[in-house]
C-alpha positions as a Markdown table, in Angstrom:
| # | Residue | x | y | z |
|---|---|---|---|---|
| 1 | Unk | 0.0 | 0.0 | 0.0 |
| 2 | Unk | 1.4 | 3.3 | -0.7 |
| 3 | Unk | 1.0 | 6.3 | 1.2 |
| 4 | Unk | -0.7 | 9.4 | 0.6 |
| 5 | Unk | 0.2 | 12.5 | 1.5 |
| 6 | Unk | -1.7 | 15.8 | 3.1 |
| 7 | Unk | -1.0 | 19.1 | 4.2 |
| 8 | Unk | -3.4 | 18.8 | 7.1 |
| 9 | Unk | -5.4 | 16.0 | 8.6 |
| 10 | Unk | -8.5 | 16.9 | 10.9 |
| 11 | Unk | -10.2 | 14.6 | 12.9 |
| 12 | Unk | -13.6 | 14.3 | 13.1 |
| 13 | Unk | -16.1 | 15.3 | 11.1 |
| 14 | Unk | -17.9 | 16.9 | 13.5 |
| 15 | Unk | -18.7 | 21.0 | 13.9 |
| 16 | Unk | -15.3 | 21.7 | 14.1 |
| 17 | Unk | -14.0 | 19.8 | 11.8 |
| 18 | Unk | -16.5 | 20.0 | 9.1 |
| 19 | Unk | -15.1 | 24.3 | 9.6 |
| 20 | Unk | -12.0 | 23.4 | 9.2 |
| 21 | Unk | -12.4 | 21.9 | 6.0 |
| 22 | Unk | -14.5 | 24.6 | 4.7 |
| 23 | Unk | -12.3 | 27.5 | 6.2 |
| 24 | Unk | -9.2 | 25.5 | 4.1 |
| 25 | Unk | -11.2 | 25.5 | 0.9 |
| 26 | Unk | -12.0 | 29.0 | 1.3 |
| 27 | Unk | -8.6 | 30.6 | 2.6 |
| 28 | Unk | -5.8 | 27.9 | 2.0 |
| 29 | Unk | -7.1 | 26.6 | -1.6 |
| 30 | Unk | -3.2 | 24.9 | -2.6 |
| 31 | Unk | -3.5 | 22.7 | 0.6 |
| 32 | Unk | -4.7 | 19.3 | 1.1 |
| 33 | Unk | -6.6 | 17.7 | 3.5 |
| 34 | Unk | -8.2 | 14.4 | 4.5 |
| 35 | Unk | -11.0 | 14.1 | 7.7 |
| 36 | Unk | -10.5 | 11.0 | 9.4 |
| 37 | Unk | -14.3 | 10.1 | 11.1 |
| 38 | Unk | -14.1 | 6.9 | 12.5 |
| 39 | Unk | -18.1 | 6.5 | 12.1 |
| 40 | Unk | -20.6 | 6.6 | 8.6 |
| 41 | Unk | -21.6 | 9.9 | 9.4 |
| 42 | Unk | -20.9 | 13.3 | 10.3 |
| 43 | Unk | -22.0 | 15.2 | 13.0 |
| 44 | Unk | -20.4 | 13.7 | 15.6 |
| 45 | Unk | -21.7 | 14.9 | 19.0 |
| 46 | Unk | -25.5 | 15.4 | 17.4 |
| 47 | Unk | -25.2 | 12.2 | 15.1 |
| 48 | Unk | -23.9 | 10.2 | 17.9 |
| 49 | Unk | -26.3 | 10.9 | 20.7 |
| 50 | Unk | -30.0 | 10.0 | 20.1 |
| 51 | Unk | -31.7 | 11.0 | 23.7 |
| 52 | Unk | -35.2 | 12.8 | 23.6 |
| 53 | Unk | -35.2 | 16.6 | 23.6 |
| 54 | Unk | -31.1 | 16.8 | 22.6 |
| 55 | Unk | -30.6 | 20.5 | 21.7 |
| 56 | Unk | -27.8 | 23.1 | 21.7 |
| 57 | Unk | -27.2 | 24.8 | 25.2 |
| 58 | Unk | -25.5 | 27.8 | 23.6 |
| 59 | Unk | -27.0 | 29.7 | 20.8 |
| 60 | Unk | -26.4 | 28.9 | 16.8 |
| 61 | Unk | -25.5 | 32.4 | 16.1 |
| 62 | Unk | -22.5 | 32.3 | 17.4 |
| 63 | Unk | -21.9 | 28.5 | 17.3 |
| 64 | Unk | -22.6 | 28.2 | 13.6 |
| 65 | Unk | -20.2 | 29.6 | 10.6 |
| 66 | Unk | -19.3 | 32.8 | 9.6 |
| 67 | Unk | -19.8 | 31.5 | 5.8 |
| 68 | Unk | -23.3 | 30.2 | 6.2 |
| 69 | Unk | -25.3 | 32.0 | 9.1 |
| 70 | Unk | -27.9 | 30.6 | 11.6 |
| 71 | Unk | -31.2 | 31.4 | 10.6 |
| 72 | Unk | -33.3 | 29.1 | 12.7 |
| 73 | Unk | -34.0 | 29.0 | 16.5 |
| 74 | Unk | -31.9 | 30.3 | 18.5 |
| 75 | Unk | -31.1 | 27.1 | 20.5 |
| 76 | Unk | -31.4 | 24.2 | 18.1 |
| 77 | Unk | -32.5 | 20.7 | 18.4 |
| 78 | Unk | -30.0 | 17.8 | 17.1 |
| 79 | Unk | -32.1 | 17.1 | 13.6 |
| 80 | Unk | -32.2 | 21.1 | 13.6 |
| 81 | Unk | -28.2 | 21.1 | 13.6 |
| 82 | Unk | -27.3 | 18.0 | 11.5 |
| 83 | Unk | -29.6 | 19.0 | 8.8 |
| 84 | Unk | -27.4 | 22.8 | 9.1 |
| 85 | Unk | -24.2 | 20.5 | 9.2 |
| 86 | Unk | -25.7 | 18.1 | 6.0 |
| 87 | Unk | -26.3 | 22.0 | 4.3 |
| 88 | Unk | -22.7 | 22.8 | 4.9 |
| 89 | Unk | -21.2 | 19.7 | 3.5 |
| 90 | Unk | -23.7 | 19.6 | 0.0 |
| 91 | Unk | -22.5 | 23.6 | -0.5 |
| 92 | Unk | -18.9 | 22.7 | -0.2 |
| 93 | Unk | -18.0 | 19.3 | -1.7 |
């Protein structure tokens, strides 16, 4: 097997890491990257957990992006934020 190379590896394709890779697109366009998820999904924290009533405890306006604003409720349910994260990832492939 032969290995590949990449500027920058993130882990997790979670919030952060699902902004990372966009913030690289936008800002560092010669680098490479690869996310390493160790699940099927993204989303991590709000894919992972399924428990009834999971929601944000700090608001999306500040806890979305920059590049694609929070327009919904202020404190977000899980399907709320992993259909936002879903967005993000079909706007930037």
């Amino acid at each position: 097997m032969q290995a590949e190379h990449f500027d920058v590896v993130i882990i997790g394709a979670g919030i952060s890491g699902l902004g990372a890779a966009c913030h690289l697109q936008r800002e560092c366009p010669g680098k490479s990257y690869v996310i390493l998820e160790g699940r099927e999904t993204i989303g991590g924290t709000w894919s992972l957990f399924k428990y009834p009533g999971i929601r944000s405890d700090s608001d999306l306006y500040t806890f979305g992006y920059d590049f694609k604003p929070w327009y919904g409720n202020p404190i977000a349910t899980a399907p709320e934020i992993l259909r936002y994260l879903h967005e993000v990832v079909d706007e930037n492939e």
